[in-house]
N, C-alpha and C positions, 0 to 999 in steps of 0.2 A: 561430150562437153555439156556442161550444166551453165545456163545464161540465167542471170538472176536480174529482175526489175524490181525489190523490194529491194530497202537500206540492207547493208551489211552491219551484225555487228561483229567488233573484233574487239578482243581483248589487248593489252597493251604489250605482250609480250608476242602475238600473234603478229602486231606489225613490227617487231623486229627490236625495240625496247628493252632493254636489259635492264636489269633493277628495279621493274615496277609492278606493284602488284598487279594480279586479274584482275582490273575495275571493264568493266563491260560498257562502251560507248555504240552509238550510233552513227554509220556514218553516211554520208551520202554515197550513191551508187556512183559518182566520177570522183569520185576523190583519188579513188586511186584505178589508173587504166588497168596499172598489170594484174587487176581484180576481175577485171568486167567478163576475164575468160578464165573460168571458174571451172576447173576438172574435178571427176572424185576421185582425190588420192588424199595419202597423209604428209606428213613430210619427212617420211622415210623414202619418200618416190614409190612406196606400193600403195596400187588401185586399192579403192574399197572395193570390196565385193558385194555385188547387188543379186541377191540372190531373187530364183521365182518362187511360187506359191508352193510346192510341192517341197524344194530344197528349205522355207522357211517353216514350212509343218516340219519337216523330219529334225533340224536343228530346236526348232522352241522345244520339240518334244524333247529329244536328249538334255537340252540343258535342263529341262524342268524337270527331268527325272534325276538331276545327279541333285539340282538343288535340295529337293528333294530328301535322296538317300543324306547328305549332309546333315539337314536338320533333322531328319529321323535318328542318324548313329550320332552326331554330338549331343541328342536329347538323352538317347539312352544309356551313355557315359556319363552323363550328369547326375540322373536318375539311378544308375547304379550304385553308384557312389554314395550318393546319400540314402539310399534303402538298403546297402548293405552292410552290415559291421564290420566286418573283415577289411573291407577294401577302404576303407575308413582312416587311412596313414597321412602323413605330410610327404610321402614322395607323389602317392596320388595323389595330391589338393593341387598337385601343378598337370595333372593332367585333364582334370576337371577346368581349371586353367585354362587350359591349351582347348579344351571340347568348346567353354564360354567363347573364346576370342575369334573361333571357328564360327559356331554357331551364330555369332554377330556378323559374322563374312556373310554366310547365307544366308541371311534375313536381312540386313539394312546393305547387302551391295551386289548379290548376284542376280536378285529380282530386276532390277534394273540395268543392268549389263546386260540381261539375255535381249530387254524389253527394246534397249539401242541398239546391239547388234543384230535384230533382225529386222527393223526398220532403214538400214542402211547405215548406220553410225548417225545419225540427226537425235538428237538430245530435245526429247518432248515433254518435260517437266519444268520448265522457265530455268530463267538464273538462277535466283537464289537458292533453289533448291539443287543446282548445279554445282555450289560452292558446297553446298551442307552433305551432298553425295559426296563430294571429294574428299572434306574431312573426315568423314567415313569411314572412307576406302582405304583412307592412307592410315588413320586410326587401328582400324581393328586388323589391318595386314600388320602394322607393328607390331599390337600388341600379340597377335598369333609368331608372327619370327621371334620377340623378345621372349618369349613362352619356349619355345624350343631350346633358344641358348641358353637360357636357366635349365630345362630339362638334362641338356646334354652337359651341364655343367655338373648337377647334380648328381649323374650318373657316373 
């Protein structure tokens, strides 16, 4: 059980609000009692997982290594593409495409996923930059599935 004596903040949909945007308030610590006994879980009912030192080296290393292999193989898909003549078509421009929207996943949204999942899920970059990761995330995972169903359409 986690007991918190700093404000909470919560967003508006967090308190149960339907129809309003994430605006981020502050609230006081009585405001709300069924706050004051604060579990880690989500609200699917599963715990976070708090992992120890040993379990957080072996996970940052794995995810840094796929980040990683990610941006190494969509670079060289890119790269290939435009150093080679051959491969130089319009059915490949959509896979170069699909490498770009990739590529963007790995660099503006897995760096920081790893960086919150092995902190325990607490989100260490402020707000604003909290709203500007999420248009992000939801950004370049579109345009990576929108990339696919043109692929598969194509084909």
């Amino acid at each position: 059980m986690v007991l918190r004596t700093e404000p909470i903040l919560l967003s508006h949909r967090s308190l149960g609000e339907p129809g309003r945007g994430g605006h981020w308030q502050e609230l006081p610590l009585g405001s709300f009692p069924e706050l004051l006994n604060l579990t880690n879980s989500t609200d699917c009912g599963e715990d976070i997982l708090l992992y120890g030192d040993v379990e957080k080296v072996i996970i940052g290393i794995v995810l840094s290594i796929i980040t990683v292999w990610t941006v190494a193989g969509n670079s060289l898909v890119i790269i290939s593409v435009c150093i080679v003549k051959k491969l130089r078509q319009p059915s490949n421009y959509l896979v170069v495409s699909l490498a770009a929207a990739d590529l963007s996943v790995a660099v503006a949204v897995m760096p920081f996923v790893i960086i919150t999942d092995l902190v325990g899920g607490e989100w260490l970059f402020g707000k604003v930059f909290c709203n500007v990761f999420i248009a992000m995330d939801v950004m370049c995972c579109t345009a990576s599935i929108m990339t696919l169903c043109v692929i598969s359409v194509d084909r």
